[in-house]
C-alpha positions in Angstrom: 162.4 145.1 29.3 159.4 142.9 30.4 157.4 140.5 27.9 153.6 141.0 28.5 150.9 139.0 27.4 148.1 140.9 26.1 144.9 138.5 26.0 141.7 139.6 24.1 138.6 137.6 25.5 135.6 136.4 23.1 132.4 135.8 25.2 130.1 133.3 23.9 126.7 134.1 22.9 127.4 137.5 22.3 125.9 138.7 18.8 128.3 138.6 16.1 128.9 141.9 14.9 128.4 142.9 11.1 130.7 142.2 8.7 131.4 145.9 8.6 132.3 146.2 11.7 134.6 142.9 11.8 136.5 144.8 8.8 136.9 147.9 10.3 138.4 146.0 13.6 140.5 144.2 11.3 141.8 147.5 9.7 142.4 148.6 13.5 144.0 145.8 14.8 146.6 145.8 11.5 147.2 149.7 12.2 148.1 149.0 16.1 149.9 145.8 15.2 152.4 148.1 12.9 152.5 150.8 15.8 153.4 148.2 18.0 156.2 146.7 15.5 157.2 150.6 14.6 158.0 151.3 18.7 159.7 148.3 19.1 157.4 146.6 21.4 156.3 143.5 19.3 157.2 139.8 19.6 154.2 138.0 18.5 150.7 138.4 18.2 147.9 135.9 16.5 144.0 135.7 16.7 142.6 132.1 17.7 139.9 130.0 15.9 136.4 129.8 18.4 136.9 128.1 22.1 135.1 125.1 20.3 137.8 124.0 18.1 140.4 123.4 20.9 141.3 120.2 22.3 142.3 119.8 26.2 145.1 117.5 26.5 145.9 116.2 29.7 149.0 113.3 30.4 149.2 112.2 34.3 150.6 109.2 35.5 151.9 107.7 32.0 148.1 108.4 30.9 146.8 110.6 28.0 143.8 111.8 28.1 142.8 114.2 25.3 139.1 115.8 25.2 137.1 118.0 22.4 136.6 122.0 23.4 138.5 124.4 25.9 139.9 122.6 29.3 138.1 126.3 31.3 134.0 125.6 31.1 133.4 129.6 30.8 131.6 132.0 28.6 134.7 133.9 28.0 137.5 132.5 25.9 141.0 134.2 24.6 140.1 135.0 21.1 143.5 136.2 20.1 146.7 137.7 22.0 149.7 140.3 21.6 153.2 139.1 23.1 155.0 142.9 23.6 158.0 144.2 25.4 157.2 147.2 27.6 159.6 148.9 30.5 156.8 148.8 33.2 153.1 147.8 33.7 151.8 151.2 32.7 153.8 151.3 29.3 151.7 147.8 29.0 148.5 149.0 29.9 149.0 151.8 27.6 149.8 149.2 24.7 146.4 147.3 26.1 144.1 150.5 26.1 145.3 151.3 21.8 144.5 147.1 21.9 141.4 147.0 23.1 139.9 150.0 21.2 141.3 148.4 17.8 139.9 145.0 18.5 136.9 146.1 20.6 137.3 143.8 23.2 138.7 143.2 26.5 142.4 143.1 27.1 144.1 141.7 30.1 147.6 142.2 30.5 150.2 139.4 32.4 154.1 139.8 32.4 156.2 136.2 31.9 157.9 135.3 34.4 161.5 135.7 34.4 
């Protein structure tokens, strides 16, 4: 089977939704996560602080150069991702369409490399 990476995307400057909403995706994404582990799919999965807590590290030519916020200058940022196992790109998509509707987000799906 192949690994996918299932990447949900926060955009920036998008109103925060109420906190009734945020628990109810929270509920969602906990009752996909245990499909996901009940199937036999799941590796990992983990949500991700704000783009603005990251720190870009670059090293190049014995030099380390480390700089506050995301190394990509965009309004989208991964908020949180799914590592699965899948036997093809549809089973994944299919994973990433149950993802997306918990989370309420945007989903893109990448297999690893062998």
């Amino acid at each position: 089977m192949t690994q996918y990476l299932l990447s949900v995307y926060m955009v920036e400057g998008e109103p925060v939704p109420s906190d009734d909403v945020i628990q109810q995706m929270y509920a969602d994404v906990d009752k996909f996560n245990e499909e996901v582990k009940a199937a036999g799919a799941w590796v990992f999965a983990g949500g991700l602080h704000p783009a603005d807590t990251a720190t870009t590290v670059k090293a190049t030519g014995g030099e380390v150069v480390t700089t506050d916020g995301p190394f990509a200058e965009s309004k989208e940022q991964i908020g949180g991702f799914w590592v699965i196992e899948a036997a093809d790109l549809d089973a994944a998509l299919a994973w990433a369409a149950k993802g997306s509707a918990a989370c309420q987000g945007a989903v893109e799906v990448r297999p690893f490399q062998d």
